[in-house]
C-alpha positions in Angstrom: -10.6 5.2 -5.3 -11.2 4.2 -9.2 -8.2 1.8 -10.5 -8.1 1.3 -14.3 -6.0 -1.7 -14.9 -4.9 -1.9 -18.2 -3.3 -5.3 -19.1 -1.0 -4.9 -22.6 -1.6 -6.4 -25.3 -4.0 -9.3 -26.3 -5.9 -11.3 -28.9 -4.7 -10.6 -31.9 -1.5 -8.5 -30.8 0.4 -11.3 -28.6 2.9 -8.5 -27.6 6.2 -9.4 -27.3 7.4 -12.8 -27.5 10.4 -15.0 -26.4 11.6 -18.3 -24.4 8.4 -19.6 -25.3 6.5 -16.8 -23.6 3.7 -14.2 -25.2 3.8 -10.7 -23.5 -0.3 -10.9 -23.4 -0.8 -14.0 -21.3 1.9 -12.6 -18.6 0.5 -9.0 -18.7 -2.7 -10.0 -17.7 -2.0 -12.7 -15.3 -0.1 -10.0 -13.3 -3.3 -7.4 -13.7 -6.1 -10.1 -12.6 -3.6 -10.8 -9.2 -3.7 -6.8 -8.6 -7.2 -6.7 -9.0 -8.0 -9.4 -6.7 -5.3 -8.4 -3.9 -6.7 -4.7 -4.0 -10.3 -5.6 -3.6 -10.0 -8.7 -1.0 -7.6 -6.5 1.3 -8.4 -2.8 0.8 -11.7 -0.7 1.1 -13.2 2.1 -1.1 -11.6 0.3 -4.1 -13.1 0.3 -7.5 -11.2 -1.8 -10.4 -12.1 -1.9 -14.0 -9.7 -3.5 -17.1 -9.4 -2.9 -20.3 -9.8 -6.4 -20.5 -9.9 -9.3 -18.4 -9.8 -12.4 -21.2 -7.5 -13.1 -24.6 -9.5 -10.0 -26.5 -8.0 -7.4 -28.8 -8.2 -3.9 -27.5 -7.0 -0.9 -29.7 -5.1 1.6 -27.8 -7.6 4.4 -28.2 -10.4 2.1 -26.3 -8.2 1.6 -23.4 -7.8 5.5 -22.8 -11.0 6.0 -24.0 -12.9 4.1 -21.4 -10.7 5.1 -18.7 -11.2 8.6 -19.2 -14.9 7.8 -19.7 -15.2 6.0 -16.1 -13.5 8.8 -14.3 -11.0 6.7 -13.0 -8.4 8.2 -10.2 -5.4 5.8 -11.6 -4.6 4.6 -15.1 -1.8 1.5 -14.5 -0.8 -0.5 -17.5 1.1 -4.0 -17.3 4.0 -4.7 -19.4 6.6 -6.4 -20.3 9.6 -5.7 -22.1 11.7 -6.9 -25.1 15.1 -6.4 -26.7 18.4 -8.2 -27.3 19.2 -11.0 -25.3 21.3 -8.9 -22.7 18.7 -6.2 -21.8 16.9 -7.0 -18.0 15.3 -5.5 -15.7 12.3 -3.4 -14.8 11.5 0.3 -15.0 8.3 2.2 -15.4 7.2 5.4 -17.4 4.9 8.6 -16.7 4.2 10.8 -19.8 7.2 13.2 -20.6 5.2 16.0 -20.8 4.4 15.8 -17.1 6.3 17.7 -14.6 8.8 16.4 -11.9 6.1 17.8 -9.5 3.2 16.3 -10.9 1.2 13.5 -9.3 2.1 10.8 -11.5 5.8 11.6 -10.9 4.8 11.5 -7.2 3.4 8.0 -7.7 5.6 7.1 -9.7 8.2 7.6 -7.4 6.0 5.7 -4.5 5.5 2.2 -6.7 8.0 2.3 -8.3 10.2 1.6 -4.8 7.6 -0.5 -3.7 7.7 -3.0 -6.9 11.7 -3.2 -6.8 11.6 -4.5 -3.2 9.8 -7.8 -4.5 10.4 -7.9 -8.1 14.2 -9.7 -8.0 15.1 -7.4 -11.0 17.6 -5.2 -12.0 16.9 -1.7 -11.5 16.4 0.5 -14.8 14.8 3.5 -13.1 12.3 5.5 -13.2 11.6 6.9 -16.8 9.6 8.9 -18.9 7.9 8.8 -22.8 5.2 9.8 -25.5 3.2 6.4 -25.0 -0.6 6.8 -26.1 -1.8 5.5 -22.8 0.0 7.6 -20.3 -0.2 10.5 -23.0 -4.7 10.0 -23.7 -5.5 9.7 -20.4 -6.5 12.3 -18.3 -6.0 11.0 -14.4 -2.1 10.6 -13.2 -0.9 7.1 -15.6 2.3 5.1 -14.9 3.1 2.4 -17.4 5.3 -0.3 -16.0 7.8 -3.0 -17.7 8.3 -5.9 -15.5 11.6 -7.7 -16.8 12.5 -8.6 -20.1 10.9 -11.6 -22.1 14.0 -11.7 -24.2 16.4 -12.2 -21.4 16.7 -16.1 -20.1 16.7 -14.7 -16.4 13.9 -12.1 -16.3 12.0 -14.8 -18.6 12.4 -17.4 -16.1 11.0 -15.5 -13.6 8.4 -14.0 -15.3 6.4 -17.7 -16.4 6.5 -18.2 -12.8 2.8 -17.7 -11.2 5.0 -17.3 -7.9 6.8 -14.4 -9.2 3.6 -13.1 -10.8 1.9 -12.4 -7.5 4.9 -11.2 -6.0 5.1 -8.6 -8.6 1.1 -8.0 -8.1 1.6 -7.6 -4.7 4.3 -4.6 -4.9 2.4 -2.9 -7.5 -0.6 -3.2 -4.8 1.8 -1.9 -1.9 2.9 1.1 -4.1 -1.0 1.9 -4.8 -1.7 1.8 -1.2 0.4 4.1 -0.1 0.3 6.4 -2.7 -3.4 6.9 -2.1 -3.4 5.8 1.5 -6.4 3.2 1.0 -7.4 1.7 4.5 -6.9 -2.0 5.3 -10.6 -4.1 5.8 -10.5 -5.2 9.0 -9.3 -8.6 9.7 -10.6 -10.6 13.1 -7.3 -11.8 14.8 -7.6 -15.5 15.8 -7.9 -17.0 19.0 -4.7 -17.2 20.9 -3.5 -20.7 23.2 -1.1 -20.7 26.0 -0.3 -24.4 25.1 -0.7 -26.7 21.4 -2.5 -29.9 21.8 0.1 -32.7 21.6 -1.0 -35.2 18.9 0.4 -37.7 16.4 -2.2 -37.7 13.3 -2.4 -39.2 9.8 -5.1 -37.1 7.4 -6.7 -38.4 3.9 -9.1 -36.9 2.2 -12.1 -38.5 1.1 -15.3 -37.9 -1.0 -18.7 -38.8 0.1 -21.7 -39.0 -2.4 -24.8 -37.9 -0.6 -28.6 -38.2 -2.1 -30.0 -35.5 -0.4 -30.0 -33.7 3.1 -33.1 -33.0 5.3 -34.2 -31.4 8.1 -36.9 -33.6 8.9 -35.2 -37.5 10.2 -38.8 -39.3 8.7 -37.6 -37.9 5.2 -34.4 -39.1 5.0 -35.8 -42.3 6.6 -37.9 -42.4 3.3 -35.0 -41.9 0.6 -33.2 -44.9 2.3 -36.0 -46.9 1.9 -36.2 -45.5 -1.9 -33.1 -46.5 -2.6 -33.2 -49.5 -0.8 -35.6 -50.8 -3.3 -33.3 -50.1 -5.9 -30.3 -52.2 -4.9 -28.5 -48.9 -3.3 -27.6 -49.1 0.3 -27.3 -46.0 1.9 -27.4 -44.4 6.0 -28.3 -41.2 7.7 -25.4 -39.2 8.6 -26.4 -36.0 10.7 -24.4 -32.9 10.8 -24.9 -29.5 12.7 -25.5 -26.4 10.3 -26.2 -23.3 12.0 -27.0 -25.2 15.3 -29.7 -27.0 13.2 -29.1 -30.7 12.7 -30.0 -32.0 9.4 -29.8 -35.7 8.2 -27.8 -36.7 5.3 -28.6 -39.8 3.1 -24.7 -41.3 2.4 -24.7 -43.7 0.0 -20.6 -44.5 -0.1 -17.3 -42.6 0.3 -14.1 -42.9 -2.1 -10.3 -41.9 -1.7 -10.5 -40.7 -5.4 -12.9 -37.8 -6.5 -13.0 -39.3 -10.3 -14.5 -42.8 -8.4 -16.9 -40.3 -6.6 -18.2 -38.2 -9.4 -18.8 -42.4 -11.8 -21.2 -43.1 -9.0 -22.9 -39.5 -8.9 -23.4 -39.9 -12.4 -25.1 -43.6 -11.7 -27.0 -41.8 -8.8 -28.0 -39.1 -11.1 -29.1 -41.7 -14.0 -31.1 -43.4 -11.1 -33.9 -40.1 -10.7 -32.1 -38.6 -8.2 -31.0 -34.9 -8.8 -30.5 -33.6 -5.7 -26.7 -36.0 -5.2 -24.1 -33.9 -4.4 -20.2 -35.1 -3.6 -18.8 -33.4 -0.2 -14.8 -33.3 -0.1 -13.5 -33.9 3.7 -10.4 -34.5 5.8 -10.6 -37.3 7.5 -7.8 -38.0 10.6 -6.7 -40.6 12.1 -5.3 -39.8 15.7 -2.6 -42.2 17.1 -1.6 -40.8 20.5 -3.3 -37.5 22.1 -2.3 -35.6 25.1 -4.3 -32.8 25.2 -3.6 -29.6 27.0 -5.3 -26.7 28.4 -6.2 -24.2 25.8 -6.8 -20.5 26.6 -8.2 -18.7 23.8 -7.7 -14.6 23.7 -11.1 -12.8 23.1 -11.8 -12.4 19.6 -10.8 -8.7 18.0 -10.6 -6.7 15.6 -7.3 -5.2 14.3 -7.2 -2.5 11.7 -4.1 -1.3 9.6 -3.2 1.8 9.5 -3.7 3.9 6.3 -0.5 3.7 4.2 0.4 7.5 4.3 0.8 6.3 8.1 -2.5 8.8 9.5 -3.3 7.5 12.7 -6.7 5.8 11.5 -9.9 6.0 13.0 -11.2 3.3 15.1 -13.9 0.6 13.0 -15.9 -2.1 14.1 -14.7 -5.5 12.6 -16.9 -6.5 9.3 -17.2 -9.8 7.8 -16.7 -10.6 4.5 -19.2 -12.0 2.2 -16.7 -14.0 0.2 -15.8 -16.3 3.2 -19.5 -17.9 4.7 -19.1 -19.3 7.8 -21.4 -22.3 7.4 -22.5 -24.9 4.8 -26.3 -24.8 3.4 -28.2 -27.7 3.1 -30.6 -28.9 0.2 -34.5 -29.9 0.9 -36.3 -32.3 -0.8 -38.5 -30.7 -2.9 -41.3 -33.1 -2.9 -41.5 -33.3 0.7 -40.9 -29.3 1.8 -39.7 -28.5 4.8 -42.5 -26.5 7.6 -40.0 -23.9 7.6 -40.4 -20.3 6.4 -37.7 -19.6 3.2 -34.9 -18.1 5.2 -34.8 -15.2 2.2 -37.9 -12.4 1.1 -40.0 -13.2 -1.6 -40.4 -9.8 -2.1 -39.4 -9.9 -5.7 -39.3 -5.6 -5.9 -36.8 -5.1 -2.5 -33.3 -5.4 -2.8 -31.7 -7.0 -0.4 -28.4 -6.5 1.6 -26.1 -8.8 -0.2 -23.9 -8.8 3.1 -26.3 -10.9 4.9 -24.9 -14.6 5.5 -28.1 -16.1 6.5 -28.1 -19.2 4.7 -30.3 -19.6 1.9 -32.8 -22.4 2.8 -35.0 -23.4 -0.6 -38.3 -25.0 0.8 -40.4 -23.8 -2.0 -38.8 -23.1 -5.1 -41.4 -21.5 -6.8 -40.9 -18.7 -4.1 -37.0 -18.3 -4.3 -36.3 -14.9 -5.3 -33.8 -14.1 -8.6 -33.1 -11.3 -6.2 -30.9 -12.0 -2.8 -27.5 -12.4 -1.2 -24.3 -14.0 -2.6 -23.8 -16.7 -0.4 -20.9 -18.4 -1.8 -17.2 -16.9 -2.2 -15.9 -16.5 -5.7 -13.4 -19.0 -5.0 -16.1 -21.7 -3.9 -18.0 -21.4 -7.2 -14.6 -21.8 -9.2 -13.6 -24.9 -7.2 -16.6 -26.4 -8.0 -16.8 -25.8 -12.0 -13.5 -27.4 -11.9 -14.0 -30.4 -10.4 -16.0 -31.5 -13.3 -14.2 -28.7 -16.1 -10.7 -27.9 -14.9 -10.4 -25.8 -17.8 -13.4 -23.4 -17.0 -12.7 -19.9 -16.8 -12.5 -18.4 -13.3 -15.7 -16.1 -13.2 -17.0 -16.0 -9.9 -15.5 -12.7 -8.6 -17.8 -11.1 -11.3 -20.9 -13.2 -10.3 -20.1 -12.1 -7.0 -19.2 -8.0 -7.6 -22.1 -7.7 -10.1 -24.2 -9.9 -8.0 -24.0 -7.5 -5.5 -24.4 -4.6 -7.5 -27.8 -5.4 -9.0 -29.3 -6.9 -5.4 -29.4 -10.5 -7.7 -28.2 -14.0 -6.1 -25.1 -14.2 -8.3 -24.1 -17.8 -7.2 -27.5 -18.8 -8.6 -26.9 -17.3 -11.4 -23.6 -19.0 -11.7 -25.5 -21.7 -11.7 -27.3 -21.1 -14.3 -24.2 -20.7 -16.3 -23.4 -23.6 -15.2 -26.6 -25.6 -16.5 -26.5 -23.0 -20.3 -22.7 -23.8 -21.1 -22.4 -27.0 -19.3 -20.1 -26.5 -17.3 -18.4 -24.4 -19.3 -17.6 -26.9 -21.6 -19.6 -25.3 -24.7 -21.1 -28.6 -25.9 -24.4 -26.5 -27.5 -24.8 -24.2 -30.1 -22.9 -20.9 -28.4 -19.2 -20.9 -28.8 -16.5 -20.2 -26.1 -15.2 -17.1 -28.0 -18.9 -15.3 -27.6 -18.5 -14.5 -23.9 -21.9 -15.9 -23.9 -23.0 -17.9 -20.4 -26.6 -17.6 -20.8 -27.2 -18.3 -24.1 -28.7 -14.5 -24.8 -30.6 -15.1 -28.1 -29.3 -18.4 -28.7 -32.5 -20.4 -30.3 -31.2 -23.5 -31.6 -29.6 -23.8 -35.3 -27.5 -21.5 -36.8 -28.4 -18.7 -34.6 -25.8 -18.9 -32.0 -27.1 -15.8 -30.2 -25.5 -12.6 -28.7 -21.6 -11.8 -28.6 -19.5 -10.3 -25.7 -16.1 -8.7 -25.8 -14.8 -10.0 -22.8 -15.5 -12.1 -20.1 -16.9 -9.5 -17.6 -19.0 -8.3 -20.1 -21.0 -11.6 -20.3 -21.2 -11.6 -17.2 -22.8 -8.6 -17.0 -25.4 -8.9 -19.7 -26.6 -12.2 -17.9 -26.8 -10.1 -14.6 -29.0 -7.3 -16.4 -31.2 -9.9 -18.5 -31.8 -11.6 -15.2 -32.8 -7.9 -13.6 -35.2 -7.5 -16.4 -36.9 -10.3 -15.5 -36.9 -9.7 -12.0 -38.1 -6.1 -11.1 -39.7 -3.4 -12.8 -37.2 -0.7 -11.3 -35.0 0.9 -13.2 -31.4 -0.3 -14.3 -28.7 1.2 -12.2 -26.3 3.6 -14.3 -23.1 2.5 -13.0 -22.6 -0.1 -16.0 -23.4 0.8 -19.3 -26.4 -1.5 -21.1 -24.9 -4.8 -22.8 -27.7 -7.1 -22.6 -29.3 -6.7 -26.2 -32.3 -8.1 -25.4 -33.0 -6.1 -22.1 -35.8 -3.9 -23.8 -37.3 -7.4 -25.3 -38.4 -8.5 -22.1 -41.5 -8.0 -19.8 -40.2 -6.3 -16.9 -40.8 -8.2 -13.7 -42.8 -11.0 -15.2 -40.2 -13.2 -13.6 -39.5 -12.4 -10.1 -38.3 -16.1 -8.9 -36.2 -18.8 -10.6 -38.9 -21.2 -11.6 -40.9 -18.0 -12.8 -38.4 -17.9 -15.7 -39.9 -21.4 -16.7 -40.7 -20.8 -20.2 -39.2 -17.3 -20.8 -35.8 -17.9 -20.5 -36.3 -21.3 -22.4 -39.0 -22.9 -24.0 -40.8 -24.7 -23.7 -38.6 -25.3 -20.4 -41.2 -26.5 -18.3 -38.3 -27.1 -15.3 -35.9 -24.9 -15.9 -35.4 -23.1 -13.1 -35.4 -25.8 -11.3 -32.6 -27.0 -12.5 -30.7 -24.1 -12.0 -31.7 -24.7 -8.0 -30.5 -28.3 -8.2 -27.2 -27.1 -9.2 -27.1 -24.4 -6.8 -27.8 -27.1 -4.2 -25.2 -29.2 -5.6 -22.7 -26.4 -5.3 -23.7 -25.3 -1.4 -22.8 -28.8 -0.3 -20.1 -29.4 -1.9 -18.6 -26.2 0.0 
């Protein structure tokens, strides 16, 4: 199923406005939570936006590119405005479609579905000559959810809350109108009894100089640091039944005391550092009883249109790993064999979890599995920026789509915006994460209309670099420069030494040291 989520408004058009509220901002805060409900809990979903940032967007470009995708569903988000008395929610098909027709049919489905959560009055179920419902050529529903010139519906609707209560009706009502299947969800172990304990928990942050799978290593940083006035110890942990040695140098109750002494550390030579947030409890009294765990199963939901569904084996999602990867010192590699293919030319399957060791980084391949979730790449951003823009899920979904290591390439970002934070010569408002033709100066390099879409032109620069196949269709071509670049010349990270920047002697490299900053801090 294709969804074309069409959030109102934006940019330059702020939509209705009242109690301090834009239309724009609430419109797409409401579409983003649909989009990432329907694709973390259903299957065979495809979601595209008219936009997914603070960008203008005529009306003809919205239909346009939803007829031009093919998509199954055209929703748009709204939200109303008149006189101060005026509330509630309703929705609109085209009037020029029948009572019969399938957007009436749907219509009728979400529209009861968004009611049951929405805590709004009822306004019904309407129709009208509205360019979007009217252009596009799949069934269309338009819905207003509450009024932002009312003091109740607007009190609601500023609430994030509210917001994903609303998302998560218009999700329901989408569901069962196409009967989209549940993923399948692994139920948790069961216990006959609950361990009987009295516990205090604080969190704590632990600054780390690098983690090893060889004890003499690690032996050898302590001594390092050692001569440099910083004590530090081996702390071993268990990764994939693997034990690896940690060099702690201290732990803090406060992550801004944590990330002043990885800066120091950092200052001091030492970029492989990394910050690790735990729980640490304290247990007073225990009395511990006997556990009986159920087997571990699979449950699957049943379709929506209530079809008995077909039995499926459990799956696990690549947005959730199950372990934490360790950095290698780079200077004193590891025996082991790189747990990914070098084989710059093969695709991998992205749905592999096999953590990604780097013990040569001249050999780790641009293209590979996503290994963090979008979440975990997020978190980390913003505990240095906690205004960066929430990007992962499009690392992650386009990631996937070109067989490329998106969380590396996050990383990159990462290391071309600093953090996000813009302090070079490409501005925020350019969508640009990689700097596409940014040289320095007043040439400030490439522009993107959204967020997605700069995304996207880093994921098919990166492709260019990394494999001479062709450039799967499913996305039109953004990155200017794609035809500029040597096809495959670049098949690993380091490999883009040079190319990518220059003169840029370690560039990719320090794209890896972030990426190894961001596994551990998971």
């Amino acid at each position: 199923m294709k969804l074309y989520l069409d959030p109102g408004h934006g940019g330059e058009d702020p939509g209705a406005q009242g109690n301090g509220l834009n239309e724009k901002d609430i419109t797409l805060a409401i579409a983003l939570k649909i989009r990432k409900i329907i694709l973390n809990d259903y299957e065979n979903v495809q979601v595209k936006m008219s936009r997914t940032s603070d960008t203008t967007r005529s009306l003809a470009q919205r239909s346009s590119a939803a007829n031009a995708w093919d998509a199954d569903f055209f929703l748009a988000i709204h939200i109303n405005s008149a006189d101060s008395s005026a509330q509630g929610y309703e929705d609109f098909i085209y009037d020029g479609a029948s009572n019969t027709s399938k957007a009436a049919k749907y219509q009728d489905i979400i529209h009861a579905e968004v009611i049951k959560v929405n805590q709004l009055k009822d306004r019904g179920q309407k129709k009208a000559n509205f360019h979007v419902i009217r252009e596009t050529k799949m069934p269309s529903i338009l819905t207003e959810n509450g009024f932002i010139s009312n003091k109740h519906d607007a009190a609601l609707i500023k609430d994030s809350a509210w917001q994903q209560k609303v998302a998560q009706g218009h999700v329901n009502g989408i569901a069962k109108a196409f009967g989209l299947k549940r993923k399948a969800v692994k139920e948790t172990p069961k216990t006959t009894t609950t361990p009987k304990t009295t516990q205090t928990t604080k969190t704590v942050y632990t600054v780390y100089v690098g983690s090893y799978k060889s004890k003499e290593n690690a032996q050898d940083r302590v001594a390092e640091l050692k001569k440099k006035s910083i004590k530090s110890s081996i702390v071993t942990t268990k990764i994939s039944g693997a034990t690896w040695y940690r060099v702690k140098v201290a732990s803090y109750t406060t992550n801004a005391n944590a990330e002043k002494r990885l800066k120091a550390i950092e200052k001091a030579g030492y970029d492989d550092a990394f910050i690790i947030t735990e729980k640490e409890t304290i247990t007073t009294t225990t009395k511990t009883e006997t556990k009986k765990p159920a087997a571990s199963t699979s449950t699957t939901a049943k379709p929506a249109t209530g079809t008995k569904p077909a039995t499926s084996t459990p799956t696990t999602s690549s947005s959730k790993p199950a372990t934490t990867t360790p950095t290698t010192n780079t200077s004193k590699p590891a025996t082991t064999t790189p747990a990914t293919s070098t084989n710059p030319t093969t695709t991998p399957n992205n749905t592999n979890n096999e953590i990604p060791i780097i013990t040569d980084p001249g050999q780790f391949t641009i293209l590979g599995p996503t290994f963090l979730s979008p979440e975990q790449m997020d978190q980390f951003v913003k505990k240095v920026n906690p205004k960066a823009p929430e990007l992962g899920e499009f690392y992650q979904t386009l990631g996937k789509y070109y067989g490329i290591r998106g969380d590396v390439a996050f990383a990159q970002a990462i290391h071309e915006t600093d953090y996000f934070r813009f302090t070079g010569v490409v501005n925020p408002e350019q969508n640009n994460f990689a700097g596409i033709g940014a040289t320095g100066g007043d040439t400030r390099g490439a522009r993107f209309e959204s967020e997605e879409e700069g995304v996207l032109a880093q994921l098919q620069h990166l492709y260019a670099y990394a494999t001479t196949k062709p450039l799967p269709n499913q996305y039109p071509l953004v990155d200017p420069r794609f035809h500029l670049v040597d096809r495959g010349s670049a098949p690993t990270w380091t490999a883009l030494n040079g190319k990518w920047a220059v003169p840029g002697t370690t560039y990719g490299q320090s794209i890896l040291a972030l990426y190894q900053k961001m596994i551990h801090s998971v």
